[in-house]
N, C-alpha and C positions, 0 to 999 in steps of 0.2 A: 111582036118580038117575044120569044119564048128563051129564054138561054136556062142553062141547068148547071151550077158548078159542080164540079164534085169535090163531096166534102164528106169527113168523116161521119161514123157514124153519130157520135155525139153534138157534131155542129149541124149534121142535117136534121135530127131531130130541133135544134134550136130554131134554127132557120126557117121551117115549117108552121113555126107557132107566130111566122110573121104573116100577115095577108099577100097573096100574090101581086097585088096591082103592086106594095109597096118594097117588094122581095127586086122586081122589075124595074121600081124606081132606082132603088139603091144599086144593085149591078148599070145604069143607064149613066149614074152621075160621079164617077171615079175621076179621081184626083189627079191628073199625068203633068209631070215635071214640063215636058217639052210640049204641051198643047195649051192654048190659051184658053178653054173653054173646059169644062166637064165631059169624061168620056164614056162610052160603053169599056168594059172590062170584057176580054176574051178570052177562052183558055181557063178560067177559072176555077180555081182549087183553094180550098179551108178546111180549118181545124178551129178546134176553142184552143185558146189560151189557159192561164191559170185562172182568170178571172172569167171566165164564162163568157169572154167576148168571141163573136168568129172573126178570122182575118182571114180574109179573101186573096190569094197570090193569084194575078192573071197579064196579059199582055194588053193595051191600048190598041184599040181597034183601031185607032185613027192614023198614028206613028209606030204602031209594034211596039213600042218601049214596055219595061217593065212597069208595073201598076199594083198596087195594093190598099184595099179597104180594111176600114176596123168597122165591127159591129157593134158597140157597145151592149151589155147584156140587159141594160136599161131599156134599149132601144127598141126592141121589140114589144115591151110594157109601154113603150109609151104612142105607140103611133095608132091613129084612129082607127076603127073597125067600122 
């Protein structure tokens, strides 16, 4: 699985500074109203916030529905390398 959001310029620089395996987890495990389970995110597009988080707007691969992640700006400081 390779997906690539497109994200501005300053959230792909953030986004970057996360390791791939884990860039891959986080787009694989999104949150959808209408699906019982964790979903891949499709379609997806980000920006930072004020707080330096990314927020990911994309579709549910599963049901099409709309779907969105937060990044915390923490969260790339904190995941193993």
């Amino acid at each position: 699985m390779h997906i690539t959001p497109r994200l501005t310029a300053a959230a792909e620089q953030r986004w970057l500074q996360i390791p791939e395996q884990f860039r891959e987890r986080i787009l694989s495990k999104v949150y959808c109203r209408k699906c019982p389970t964790p979903v891949l995110i499709t379609e997806a597009e980000g920006k930072l916030d004020g707080h330096g988080d990314i927020i990911l707007h994309g579709r549910c691969a599963d049901c099409g529905g709309r779907v969105c992640r937060l990044i915390e700006a923490g969260e790339a400081g904190d995941i193993p390398t």
